[in-house]
N, C-alpha and C positions, 0 to 999 in steps of 0.2 A: 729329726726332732719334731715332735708335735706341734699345732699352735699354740696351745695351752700352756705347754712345758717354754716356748720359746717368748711366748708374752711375758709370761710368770717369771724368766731370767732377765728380760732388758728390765722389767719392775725392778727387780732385784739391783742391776748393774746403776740404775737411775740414781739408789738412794747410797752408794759409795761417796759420793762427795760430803754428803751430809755425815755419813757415820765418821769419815775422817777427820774431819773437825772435831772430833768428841776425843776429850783426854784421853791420851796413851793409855791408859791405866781402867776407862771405864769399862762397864760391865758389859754393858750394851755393845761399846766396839766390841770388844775380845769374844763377846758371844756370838756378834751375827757378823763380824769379817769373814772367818769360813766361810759362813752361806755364803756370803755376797759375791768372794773370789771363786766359790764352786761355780754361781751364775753366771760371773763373768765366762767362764772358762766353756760351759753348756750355750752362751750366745757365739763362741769366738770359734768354736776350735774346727768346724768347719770350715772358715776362712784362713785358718793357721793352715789346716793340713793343706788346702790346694795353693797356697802362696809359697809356703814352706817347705811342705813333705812333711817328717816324722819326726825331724828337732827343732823343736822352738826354740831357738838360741841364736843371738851373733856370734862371731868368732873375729879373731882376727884374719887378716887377711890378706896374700900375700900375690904381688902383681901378679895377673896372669890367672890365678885360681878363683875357681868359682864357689859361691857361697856353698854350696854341699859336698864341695873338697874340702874346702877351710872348717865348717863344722864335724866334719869327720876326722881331719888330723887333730884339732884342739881336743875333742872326745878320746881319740887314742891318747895324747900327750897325756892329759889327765889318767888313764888307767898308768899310762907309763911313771909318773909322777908317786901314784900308788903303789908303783910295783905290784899289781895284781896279777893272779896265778889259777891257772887251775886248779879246782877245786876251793878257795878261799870264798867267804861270806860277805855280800857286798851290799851296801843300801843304795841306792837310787831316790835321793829324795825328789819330790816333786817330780815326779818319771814322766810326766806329759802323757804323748802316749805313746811311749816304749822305745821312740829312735834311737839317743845314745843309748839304753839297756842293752838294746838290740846289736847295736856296731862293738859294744865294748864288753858283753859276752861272748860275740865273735871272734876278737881280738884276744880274748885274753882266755876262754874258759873257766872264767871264774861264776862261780852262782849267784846271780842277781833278782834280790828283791825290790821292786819299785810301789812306793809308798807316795799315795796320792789320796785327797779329797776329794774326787771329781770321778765319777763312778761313768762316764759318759767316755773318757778318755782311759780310764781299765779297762774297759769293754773293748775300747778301739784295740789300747796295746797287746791282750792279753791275745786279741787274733792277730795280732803283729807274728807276736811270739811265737806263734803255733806254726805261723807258712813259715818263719824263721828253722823251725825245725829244732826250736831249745824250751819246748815245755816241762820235757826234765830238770833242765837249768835253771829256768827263770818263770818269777810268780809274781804274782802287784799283791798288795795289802792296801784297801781303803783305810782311810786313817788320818785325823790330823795332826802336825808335826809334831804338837803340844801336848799327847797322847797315843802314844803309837803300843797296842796290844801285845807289847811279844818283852823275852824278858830281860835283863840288861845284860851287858854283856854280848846281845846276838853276834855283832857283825864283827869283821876283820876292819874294814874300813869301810867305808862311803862318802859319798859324793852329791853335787848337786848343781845342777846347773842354771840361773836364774829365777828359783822358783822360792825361797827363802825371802826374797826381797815382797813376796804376798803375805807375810806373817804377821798376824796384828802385832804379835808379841816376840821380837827372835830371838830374846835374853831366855823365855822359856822356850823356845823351839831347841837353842842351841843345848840350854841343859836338859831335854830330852835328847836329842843326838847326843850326848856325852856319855849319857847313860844307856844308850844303845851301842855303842862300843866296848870291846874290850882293853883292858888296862894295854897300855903303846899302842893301841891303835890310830890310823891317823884319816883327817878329815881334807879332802879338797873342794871347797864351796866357792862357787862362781855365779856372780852375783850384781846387782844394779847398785851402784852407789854415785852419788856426788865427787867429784873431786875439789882440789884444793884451790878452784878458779871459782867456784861455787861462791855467791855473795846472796847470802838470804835479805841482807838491806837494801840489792840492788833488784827494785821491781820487774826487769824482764825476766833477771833471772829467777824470781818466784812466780811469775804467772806463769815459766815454761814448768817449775816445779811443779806448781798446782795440775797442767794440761800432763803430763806426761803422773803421777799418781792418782791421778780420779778416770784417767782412761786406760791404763791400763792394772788399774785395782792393787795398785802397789803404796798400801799407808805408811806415809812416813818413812820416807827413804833415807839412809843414811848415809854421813858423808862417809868416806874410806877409813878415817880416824875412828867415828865414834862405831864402826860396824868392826874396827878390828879390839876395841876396847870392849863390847859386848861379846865376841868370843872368847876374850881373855878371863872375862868375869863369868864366862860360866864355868871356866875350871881350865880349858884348852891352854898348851904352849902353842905358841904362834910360832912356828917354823918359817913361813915365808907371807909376803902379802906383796901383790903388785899389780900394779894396774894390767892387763896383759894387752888392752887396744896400744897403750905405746912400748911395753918391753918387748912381744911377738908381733907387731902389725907393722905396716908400714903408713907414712904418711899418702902414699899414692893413693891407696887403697884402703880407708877408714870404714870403720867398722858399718857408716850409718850409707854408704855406698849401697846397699841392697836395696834401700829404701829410696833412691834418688833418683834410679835410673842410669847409673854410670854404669851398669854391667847388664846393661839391656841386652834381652834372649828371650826365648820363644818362655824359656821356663821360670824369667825371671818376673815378665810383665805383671803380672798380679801383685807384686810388690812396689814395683813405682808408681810416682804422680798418678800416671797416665791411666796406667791397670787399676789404682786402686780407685780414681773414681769413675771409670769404668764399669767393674764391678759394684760400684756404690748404687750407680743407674742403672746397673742391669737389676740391682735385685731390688730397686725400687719396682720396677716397673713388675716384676714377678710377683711382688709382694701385691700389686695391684691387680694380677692379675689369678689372685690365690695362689699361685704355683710359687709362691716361701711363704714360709710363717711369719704371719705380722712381728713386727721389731726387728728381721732380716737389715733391714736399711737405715735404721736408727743404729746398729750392730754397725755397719758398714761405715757410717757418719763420725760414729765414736772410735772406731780404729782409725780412719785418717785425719783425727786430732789428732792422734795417741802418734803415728808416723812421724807427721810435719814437725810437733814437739820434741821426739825426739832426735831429728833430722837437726834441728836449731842450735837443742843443747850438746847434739857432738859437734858442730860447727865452732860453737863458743868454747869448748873443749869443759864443759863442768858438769857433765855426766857421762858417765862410763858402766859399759852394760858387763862388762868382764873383767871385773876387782876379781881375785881371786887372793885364799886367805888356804895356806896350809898349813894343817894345825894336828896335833898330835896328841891324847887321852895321856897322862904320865902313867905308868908303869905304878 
């Protein structure tokens, strides 16, 4: 990324707090949230890909497994959960850049479009796709969720994996996926929510609200309740909904474990304490010495809020990065 492109996105990322104070409903959020989660995503996703690899997602997680087993069996689980097949029409909402597309057109042969705002991470995926050897199979469409170009009806089913919880609006995100399905078709969205420990009147737990939505560009997050009520009102039957950090995880091994240090490894470092302000000083000091693009380290500062908050609120147990909600188009 350029300097220009990479000033021009922490600007952006800056003015997230302030737009999120602005009614649900205003113009203003609903029009420049896009931009602002596109910039986030243009300052971030080189620190995702070398901390992460190619899915941006927790999982749950099970003693002994390492974060990129656990993300890869919850990815299958979900295609299996889908029963997807060979040849079948798939949406990929919010595709990042292309990991689960990638592992779950592997696993299944089914045709996968990945639908993303962030033309910086299509770029990434769509070379994903090609060393993958499923250019035939699999394509991304630019696009926001609110508005997706192709006609109703497309898909068999789709999916998505924490990337719905960046919508300014997800009552209109979800009744655009409803109408991107065909009639029985069914949806699996796994997703950031609050749970039922969540006390909005109890001030730690709105300032870890606040730290954990203004750093990682997620407005208005909602608890489990009112996120399975907002699918239901846009037309979905709810088939299943559960938290899966406690239905598939265990206590040993909680989800925010990636982020602490408990599964310390050559390839985990960049995710803990220790890696990530590490990395925080190393690209200060790059940035100082022009070898990153200014706002690299402001970039860096605002992920390990965004860590530490989350690290808090799964400690407290009132946030949960893997609600997941199966939901079905009626016939």
């Amino acid at each position: 990324m350029t300097q220009d492109n990479m000033k021009e996105a922490v600007k952006n990322v800056q003015r997230i707090p302030k737009v999120r104070e602005l009614p649900s409903d205003s113009n203003v959020r609903l029009r420049d949230q896009p931009k602002l989660v596109s910039s986030f995503y243009d300052a971030v996703t080189s620190f995702y890909e070398f901390a992460w690899g190619s899915s941006f997602h927790f999982s749950p997680r099970r003693p002994g497994e390492s974060l990129q087993s656990s993300q890869l069996r919850h990815e299958e689980g979900i295609a299996k959960l889908l029963r997807l097949s060979p040849g079948m029409e798939i949406a990929d909402i919010g595709c990042g850049v292309g990991g689960p597309l990638v592992n779950i057109a592997k696993a299944t042969g089914a045709k996968i479009v990945g639908i993303n705002f962030n033309e910086h991470q299509i770029q990434s995926g769509s070379q994903r796709v090609q060393r993958a050897g499923l250019s035939d199979s699999c394509s991304f469409l630019h696009a926001d969720y609110r508005n997706v170009p192709l006609e109703e009806g497309s898909f068999d089913a789709l999916y998505s994996f924490e990337a719905l919880c960046h919508a300014p609006d997800r009552k209109l995100a979800f009744l655009e996926l409803f109408r991107l399905l065909k009639p029985g078709a069914e949806a699996a969205i796994v997703d950031w929510a609050f749970t039922e420990e969540f006390d909005p009147s109890n001030s730690k737990h709105d300032e870890l609200r606040k730290l954990i939505e203004d750093n990682n560009a997620t407005p208005e997050l909602d608890t489990k309740d009112s996120y399975v009520e907002t699918i239901r009102d846009a037309g979905f039957d709810v088939i299943l909904a559960k938290d899966q950090t406690i239905d598939e995880g265990s206590p040993r091994t909680p989800w925010y474990m990636a982020l602490q240090g408990r599964d310390f490894s050559l390839a985990s470092i960049a995710r803990t304490p220790v890696g990530r302000s590490i990395v925080a000083k190393v690209t200060s000091a790059l940035e100082l010495l022009r070898m990153a693009p200014t706002g690299s380290s402001e970039t860096a500062r605002l992920l390990n809020l965004a860590a530490d908050a989350l690290v808090e609120a799964g400690k407290l147990g009132i946030f949960t990065p893997s609600f997941l909600v199966h939901a079905r188009k009626p016939a």
